[in-house]
C-alpha positions as CSV (number, residue, x, y, z in Angstrom):
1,X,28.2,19.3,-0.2
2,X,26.7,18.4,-3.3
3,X,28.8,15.3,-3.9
4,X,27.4,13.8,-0.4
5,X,23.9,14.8,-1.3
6,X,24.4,13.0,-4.7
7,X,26.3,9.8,-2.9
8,X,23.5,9.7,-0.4
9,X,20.5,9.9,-2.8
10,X,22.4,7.2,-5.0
11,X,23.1,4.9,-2.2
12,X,19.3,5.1,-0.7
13,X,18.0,4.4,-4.3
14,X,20.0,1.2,-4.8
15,X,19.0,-0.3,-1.2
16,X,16.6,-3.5,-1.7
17,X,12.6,-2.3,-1.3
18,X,10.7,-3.8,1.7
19,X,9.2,-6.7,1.2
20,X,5.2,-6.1,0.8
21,X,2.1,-7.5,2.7
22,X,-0.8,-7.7,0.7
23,X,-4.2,-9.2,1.1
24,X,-6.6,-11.2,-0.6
25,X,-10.4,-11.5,0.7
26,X,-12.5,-15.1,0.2
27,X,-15.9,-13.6,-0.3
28,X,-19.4,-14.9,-1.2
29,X,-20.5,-12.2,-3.3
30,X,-17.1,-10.9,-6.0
31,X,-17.1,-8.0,-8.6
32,X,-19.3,-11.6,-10.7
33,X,-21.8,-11.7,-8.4
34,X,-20.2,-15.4,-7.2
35,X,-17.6,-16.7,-5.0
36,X,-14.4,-14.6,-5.4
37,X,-11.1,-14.2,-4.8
38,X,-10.8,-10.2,-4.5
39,X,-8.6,-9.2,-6.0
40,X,-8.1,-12.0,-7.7
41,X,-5.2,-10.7,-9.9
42,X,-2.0,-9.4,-8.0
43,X,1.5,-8.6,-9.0
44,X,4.3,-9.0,-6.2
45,X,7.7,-8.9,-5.6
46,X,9.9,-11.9,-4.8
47,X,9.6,-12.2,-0.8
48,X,6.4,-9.7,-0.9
49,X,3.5,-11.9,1.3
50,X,0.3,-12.5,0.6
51,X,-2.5,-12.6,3.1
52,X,-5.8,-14.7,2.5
53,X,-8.9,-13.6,4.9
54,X,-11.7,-15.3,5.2
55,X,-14.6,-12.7,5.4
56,X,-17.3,-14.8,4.6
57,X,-17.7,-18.5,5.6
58,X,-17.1,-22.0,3.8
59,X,-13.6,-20.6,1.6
60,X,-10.1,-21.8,2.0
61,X,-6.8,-20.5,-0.5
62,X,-4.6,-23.2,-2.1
63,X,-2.3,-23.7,-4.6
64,X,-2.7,-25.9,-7.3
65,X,0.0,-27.8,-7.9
66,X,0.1,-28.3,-11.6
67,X,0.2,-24.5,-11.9
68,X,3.0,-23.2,-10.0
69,X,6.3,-22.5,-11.2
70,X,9.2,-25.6,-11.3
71,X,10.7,-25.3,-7.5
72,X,8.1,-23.8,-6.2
73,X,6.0,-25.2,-3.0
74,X,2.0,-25.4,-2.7
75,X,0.2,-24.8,-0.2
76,X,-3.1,-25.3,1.4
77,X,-5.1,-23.2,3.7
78,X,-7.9,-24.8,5.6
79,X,-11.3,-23.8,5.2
80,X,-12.6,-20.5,7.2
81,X,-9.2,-19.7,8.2
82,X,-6.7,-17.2,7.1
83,X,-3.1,-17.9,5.7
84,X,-0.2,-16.0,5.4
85,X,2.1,-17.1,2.1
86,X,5.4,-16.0,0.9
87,X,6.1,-16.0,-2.4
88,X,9.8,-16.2,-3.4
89,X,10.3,-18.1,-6.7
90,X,9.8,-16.1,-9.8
91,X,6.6,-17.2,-12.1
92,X,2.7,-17.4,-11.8
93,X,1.0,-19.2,-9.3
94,X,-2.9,-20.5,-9.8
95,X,-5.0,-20.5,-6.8
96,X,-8.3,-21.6,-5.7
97,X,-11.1,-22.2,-3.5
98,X,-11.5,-26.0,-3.4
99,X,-15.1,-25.7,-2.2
100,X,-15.9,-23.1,-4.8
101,X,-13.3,-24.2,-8.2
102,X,-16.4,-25.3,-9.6
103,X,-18.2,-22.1,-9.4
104,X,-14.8,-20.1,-10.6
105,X,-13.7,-19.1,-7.5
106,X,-9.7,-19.2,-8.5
107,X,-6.9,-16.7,-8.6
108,X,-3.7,-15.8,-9.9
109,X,-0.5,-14.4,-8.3
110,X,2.5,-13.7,-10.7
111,X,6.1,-13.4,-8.7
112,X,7.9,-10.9,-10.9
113,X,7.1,-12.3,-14.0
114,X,5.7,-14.9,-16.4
115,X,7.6,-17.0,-17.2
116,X,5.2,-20.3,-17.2
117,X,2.2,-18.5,-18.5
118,X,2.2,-21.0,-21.9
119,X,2.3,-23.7,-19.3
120,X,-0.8,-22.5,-16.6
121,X,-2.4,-22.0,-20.5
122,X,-2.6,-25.4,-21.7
123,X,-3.6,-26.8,-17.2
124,X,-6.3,-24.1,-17.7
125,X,-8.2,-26.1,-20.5
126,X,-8.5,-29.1,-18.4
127,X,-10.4,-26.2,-15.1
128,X,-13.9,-27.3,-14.8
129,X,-15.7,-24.7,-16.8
130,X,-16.2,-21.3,-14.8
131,X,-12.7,-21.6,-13.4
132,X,-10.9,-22.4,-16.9
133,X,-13.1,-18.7,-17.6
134,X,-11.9,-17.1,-14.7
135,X,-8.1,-18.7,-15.2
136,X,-8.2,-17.7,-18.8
137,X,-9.1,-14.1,-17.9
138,X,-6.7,-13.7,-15.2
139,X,-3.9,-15.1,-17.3
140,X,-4.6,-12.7,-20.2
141,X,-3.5,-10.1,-17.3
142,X,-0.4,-11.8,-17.1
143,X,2.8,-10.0,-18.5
């Protein structure tokens, strides 16, 4: 009996996890008092998705295309709407509001790990100056 029991437990624990939905809010107001991505910071796993919502008007969520990892594809929501992305190639992914990159408003999603943080570093310097701020922050999170 305890054999199974051990077989069993070992067999569950090596099964892939689920992949995850998690969700991002586009707000007016963020923990900075500006525009926001919220959270703007999240870890996932390969194949986890990520949700963008628009709660308040005038925001979209895009990809910046000189800071996402080699392989990967951007993409580009349209203002006021939500978008559903998939993440699936390992590495950190910039993000922002193209209204609002001038006021900061950018994120930062990192796909198991970081593997092209020196790279998003150096792109960072060239962010207008609230979002290379923001960027810089958010990539200091980065592991």
């Amino acid at each position: 009996m305890l054999i199974a029991t051990t077989i069993a437990v070992m067999a569950v624990g090596a099964a892939p996890a689920a992949a995850k939905q998690w969700q991002v809010r586009m707000v007016n107001a963020g923990p900075t008092g500006m525009s926001a991505f919220v959270p703007a910071f999240l870890v996932v796993a390969p194949g986890d998705t990520v949700k963008y919502v628009a709660v308040d008007k005038g925001h979209n969520a895009e990809a910046m295309p000189t800071m996402i990892p080699a392989g990967a594809t951007a993409f580009k929501g349209k203002t006021d709407e939500e978008i559903e992305v998939t993440f699936t190639t390992p590495g950190l992914y910039g993000i922002k509001c193209k209204p609002h990159v001038s006021m900061g408003m950018v994120g930062l999603i990192e796909v198991k790990d970081a593997s092209n943080k020196a790279e998003l570093t150096a792109i960072a310097e060239k962010l207008p100056p609230l979002a290379k701020k923001t960027m810089t922050g958010l990539l200091a999170q980065a592991k």
